[in-house]
N, C-alpha and C positions, 0 to 999 in steps of 0.2 A: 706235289708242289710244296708242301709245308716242309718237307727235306731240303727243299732248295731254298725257302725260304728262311731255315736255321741256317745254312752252312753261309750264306751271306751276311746272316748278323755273325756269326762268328768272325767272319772277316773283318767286318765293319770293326769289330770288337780289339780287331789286330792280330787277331792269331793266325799266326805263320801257316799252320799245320793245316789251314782254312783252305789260304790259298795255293796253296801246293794242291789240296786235293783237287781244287775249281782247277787248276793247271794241268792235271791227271786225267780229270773226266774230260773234261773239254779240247783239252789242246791238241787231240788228232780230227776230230770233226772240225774245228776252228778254221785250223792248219788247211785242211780238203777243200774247206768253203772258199777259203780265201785264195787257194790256187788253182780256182773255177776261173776265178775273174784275173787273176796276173799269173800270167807265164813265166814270167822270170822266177827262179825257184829261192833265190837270195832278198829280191823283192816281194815277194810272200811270207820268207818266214820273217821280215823286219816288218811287215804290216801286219804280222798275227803278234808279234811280239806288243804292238804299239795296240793292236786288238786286248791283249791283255793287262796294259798298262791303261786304257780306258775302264775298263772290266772293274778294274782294283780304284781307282778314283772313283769312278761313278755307285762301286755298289751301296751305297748307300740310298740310290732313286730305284733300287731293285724293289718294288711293292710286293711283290708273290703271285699277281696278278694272271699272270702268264709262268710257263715253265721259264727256267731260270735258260736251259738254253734255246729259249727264244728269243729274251731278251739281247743273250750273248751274240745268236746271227746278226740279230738287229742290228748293234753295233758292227759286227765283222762286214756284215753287206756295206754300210757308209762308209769304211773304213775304206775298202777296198773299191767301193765306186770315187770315192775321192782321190784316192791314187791314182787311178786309172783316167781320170783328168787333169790331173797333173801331168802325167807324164806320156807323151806320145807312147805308143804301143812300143815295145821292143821285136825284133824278128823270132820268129817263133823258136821256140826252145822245147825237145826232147823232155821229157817229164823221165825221171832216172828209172822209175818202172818200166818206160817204154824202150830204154834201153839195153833190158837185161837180156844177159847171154842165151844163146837157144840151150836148152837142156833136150839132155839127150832124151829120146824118143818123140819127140816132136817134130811136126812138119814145119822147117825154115820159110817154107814157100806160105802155105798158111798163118806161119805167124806177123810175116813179112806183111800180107794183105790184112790182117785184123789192125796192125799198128798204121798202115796206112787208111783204113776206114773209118776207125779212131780220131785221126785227125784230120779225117774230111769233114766230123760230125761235130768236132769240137770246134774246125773252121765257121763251120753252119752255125752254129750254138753263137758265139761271137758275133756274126754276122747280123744276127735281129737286134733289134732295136734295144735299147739296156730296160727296159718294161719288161718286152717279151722274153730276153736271154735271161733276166732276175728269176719272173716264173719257173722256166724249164730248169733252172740249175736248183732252186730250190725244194720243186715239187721231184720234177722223175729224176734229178741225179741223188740228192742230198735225203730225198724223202720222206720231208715235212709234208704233213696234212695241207689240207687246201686253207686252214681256220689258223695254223700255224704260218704258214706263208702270208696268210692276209695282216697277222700281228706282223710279222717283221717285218714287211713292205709297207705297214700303216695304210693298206687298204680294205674294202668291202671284201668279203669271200666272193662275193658273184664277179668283183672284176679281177681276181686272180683267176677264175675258171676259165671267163671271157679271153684272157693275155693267153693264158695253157694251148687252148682251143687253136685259136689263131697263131700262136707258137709252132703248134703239133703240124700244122696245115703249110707253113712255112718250111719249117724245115723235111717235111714228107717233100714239097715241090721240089725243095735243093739237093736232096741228096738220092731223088727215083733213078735219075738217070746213071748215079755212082753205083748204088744198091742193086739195081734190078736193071739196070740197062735199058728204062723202058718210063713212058714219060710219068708224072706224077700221082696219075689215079692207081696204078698199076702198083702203087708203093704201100708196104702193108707190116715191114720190118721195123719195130720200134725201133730208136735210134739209142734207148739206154743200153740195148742188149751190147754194143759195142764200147761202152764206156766205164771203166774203173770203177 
């Protein structure tokens, strides 16, 4: 953390070379986080862009406190739950990885069904409640600790576990019958093994 906490005062300080680097380390995790929550891939990079333009105004409330990209979620997550009430949802859109060409030696049929289960899981994902969908994208997609999710959601650790729990249980009911053919107890398939 004292790394993160120099390379903020350098920014603070004005130096360019600062924020190119906070632009460097952060800007594909940023980018990811934020096109958890909007599908649209043009209205994602102009909310990570404005994620960045927060990032560079604010660091100077950056304390050391926490890792510096915790703080950074912090902001990308408001950033992009504000958006996301502003603007009604858009119809869903192809993510440009899930459109890539079959390369040769691969099963078409197989790949056809991974991209289709993909977006049963991220329909499900979307589907809970923006509490419980916060949890699952930040804990099993992004990968934050339970103690790091609980800084950037500004709650308690036990009620990040609590949202997880009931997250996990949710989306096992919604997607047993896609997964396994078979009702919800019978569901046993993490739901990250299918996602990005």
């Amino acid at each position: 953390m004292h790394r993160d906490y120099k390379l903020a005062k350098r920014i603070l300080q004005g130096e360019r070379a600062a924020f190119a680097e906070l632009v460097d380390r952060y800007g594909a995790p940023i980018r990811r986080l934020v096109g958890r929550y909007i599908e649209n891939p043009a209205d994602a990079d102009d909310v990570t862009q404005a994620v960045f333009c927060d990032l560079y105004r604010c660091i100077g409330q950056y304390r050391g406190e926490a890792a510096l990209t915790t703080w950074a979620y912090r902001i990308a997550v408001n950033r992009a739950l504000r958006h996301c009430k502003r603007r009604p949802p858009d119809c869903a859109t192809y993510d440009e990885q899930e459109i890539e060409d079959v390369r040769p030696g691969t099963d078409p049929a197989n790949e056809a069904l991974k991209g289709e289960l993909s977006q049963q899981v991220h329909s499900a994902i979307h589907a809970l409640s923006p509490p419980h969908a916060d949890v699952v994208i930040l804990c099993e997609l992004e990968g934050l600790t339970y103690a790091e999710c609980a800084t950037v959601l500004e709650i308690p650790v036990g009620t990040v576990k609590s949202r997880l729990n009931t997250a996990s249980r949710r989306l096992r009911d919604r997607l047993a019958e896609y997964v396994l053919g078979e009702p919800s107890s019978a569901a046993t398939r993490s739901f990250t093994e299918v996602l990005p």
